[in-house]
Backbone bond lengths (Angstrom), bond angles and torsions (degrees), N, CA, C in turn:
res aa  C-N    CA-C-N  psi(-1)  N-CA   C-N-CA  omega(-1)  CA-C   N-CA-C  phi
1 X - - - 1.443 - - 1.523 108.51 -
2 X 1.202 118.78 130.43 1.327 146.89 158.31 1.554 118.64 -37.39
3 X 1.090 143.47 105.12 1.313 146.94 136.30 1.195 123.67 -61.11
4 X 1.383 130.41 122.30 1.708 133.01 172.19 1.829 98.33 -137.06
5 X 1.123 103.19 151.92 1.547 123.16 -177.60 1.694 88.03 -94.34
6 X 1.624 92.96 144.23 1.532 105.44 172.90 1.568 128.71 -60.25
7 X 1.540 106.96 -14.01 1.862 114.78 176.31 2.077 93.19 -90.99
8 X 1.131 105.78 -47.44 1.688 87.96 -171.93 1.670 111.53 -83.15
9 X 1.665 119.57 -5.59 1.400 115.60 156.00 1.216 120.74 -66.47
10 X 1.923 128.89 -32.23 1.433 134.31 158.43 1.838 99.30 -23.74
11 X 1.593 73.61 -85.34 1.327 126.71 -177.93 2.022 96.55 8.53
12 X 1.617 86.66 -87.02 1.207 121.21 -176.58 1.844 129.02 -95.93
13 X 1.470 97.36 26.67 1.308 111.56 -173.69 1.823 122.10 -41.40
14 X 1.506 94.94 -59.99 1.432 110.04 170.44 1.975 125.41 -55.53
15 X 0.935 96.37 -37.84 1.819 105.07 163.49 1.513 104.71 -64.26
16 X 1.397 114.21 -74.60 1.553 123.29 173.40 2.001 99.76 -25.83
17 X 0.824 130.25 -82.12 1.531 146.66 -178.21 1.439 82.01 -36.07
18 X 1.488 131.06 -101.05 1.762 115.39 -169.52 1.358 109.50 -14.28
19 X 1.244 106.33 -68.25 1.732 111.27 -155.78 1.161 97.11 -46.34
20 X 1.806 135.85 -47.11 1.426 122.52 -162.15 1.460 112.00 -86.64
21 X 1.293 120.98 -19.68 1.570 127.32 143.19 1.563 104.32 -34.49
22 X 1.190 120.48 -68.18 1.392 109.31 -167.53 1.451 131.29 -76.91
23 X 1.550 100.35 2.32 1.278 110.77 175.50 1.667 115.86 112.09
24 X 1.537 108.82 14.85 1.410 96.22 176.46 1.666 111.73 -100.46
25 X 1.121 124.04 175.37 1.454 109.68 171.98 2.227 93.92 -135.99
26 X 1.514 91.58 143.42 1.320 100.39 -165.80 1.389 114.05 -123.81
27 X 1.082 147.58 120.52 1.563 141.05 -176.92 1.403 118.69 -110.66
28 X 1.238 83.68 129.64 1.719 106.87 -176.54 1.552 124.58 -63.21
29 X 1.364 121.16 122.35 1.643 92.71 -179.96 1.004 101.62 -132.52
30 X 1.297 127.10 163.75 2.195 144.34 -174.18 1.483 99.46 -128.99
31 X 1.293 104.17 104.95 1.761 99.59 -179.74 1.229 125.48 90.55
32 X 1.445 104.40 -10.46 1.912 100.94 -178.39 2.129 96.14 114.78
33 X 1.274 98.91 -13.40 1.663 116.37 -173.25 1.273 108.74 -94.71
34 X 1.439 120.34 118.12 1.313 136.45 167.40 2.076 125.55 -52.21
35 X 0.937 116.74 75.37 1.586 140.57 -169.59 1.516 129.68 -75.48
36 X 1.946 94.81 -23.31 1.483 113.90 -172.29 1.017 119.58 167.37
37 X 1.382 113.53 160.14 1.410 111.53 -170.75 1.701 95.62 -153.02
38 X 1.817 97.50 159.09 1.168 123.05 173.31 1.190 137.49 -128.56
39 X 0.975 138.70 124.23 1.517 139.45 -158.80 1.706 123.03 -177.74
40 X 1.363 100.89 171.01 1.714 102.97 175.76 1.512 125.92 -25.37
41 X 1.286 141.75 148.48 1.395 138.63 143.02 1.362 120.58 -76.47
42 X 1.386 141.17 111.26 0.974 119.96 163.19 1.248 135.00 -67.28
43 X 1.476 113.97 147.01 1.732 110.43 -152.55 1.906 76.37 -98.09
44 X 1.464 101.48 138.23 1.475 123.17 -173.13 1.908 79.55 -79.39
45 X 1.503 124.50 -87.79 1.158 129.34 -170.29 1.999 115.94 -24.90
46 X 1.121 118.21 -36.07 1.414 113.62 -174.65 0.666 94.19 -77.34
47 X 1.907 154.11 -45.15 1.414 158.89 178.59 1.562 106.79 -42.95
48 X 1.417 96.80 -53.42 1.317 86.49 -160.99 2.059 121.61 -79.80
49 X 1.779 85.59 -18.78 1.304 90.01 162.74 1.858 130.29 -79.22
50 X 1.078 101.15 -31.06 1.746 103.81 163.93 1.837 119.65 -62.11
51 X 1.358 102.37 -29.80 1.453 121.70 174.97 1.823 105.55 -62.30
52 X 1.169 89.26 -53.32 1.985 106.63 -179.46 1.474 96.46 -55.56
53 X 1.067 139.17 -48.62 1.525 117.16 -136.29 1.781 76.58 -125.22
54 X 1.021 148.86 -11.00 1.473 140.88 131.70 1.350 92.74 -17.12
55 X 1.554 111.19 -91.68 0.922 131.98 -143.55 1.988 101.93 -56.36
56 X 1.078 126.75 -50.81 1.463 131.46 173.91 1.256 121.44 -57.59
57 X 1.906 115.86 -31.74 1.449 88.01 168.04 1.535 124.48 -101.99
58 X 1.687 108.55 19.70 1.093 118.38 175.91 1.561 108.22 -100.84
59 X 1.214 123.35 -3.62 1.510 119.06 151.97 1.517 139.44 -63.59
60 X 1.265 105.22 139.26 1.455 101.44 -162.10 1.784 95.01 -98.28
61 X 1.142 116.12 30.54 1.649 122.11 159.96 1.401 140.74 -61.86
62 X 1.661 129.78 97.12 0.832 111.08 -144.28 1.680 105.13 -111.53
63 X 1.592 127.14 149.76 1.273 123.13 163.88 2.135 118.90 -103.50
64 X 1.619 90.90 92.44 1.017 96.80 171.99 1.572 92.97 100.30
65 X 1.393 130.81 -111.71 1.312 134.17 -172.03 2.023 101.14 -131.24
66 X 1.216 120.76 22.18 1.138 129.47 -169.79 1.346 86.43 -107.69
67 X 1.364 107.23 160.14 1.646 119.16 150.39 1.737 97.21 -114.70
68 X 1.667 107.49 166.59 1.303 125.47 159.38 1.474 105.71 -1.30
69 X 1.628 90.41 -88.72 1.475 127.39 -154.45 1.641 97.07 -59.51
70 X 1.364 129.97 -36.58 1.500 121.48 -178.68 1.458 116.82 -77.89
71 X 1.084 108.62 -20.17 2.020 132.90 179.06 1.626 101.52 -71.51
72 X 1.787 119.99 -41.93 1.183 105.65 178.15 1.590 114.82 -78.93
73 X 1.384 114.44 -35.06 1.200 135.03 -166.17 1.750 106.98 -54.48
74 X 1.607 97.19 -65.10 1.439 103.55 163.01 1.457 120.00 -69.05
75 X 0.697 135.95 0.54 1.782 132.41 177.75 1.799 91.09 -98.15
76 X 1.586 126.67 -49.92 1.491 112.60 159.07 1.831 134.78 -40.06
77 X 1.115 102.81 -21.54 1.898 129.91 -164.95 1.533 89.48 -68.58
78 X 2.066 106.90 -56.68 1.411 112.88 -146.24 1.575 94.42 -69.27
């Protein structure tokens, strides 16, 4: 993590903002004192879709005599 002083975060506000676009996170300090920070948003929706399909191919649910995981596998084959 990134340290920037509150005159060269002015300073350099708009760079700072890319960087946390790109995934860095940067903290602000006043005095040598940690005040704030900047960084990514996590997108709630991508979470919850990686969480979903976690969750599906770790089911032992089967269609017919297939599981999940053999339904994608063979649907890759065709």
């Amino acid at each position: 993590m990134r340290k920037v002083g509150i005159f060269e975060g002015k300073a350099h506000f708009s760079a700072l903002i890319h960087d946390a676009k790109n995934g860095e996170t940067i903290l602000i300090t006043k005095n040598g004192e940690a005040v704030a920070q900047i960084g990514p948003i996590q997108s709630s929706k991508s979470n919850h879709a990686k969480d979903a399909m976690r969750r599906i191919l770790s089911s032992k649910a089967k269609l017919g005599k297939l599981s999940v995981r053999e339904l994608i596998e063979e649907g890759r084959r065709d």
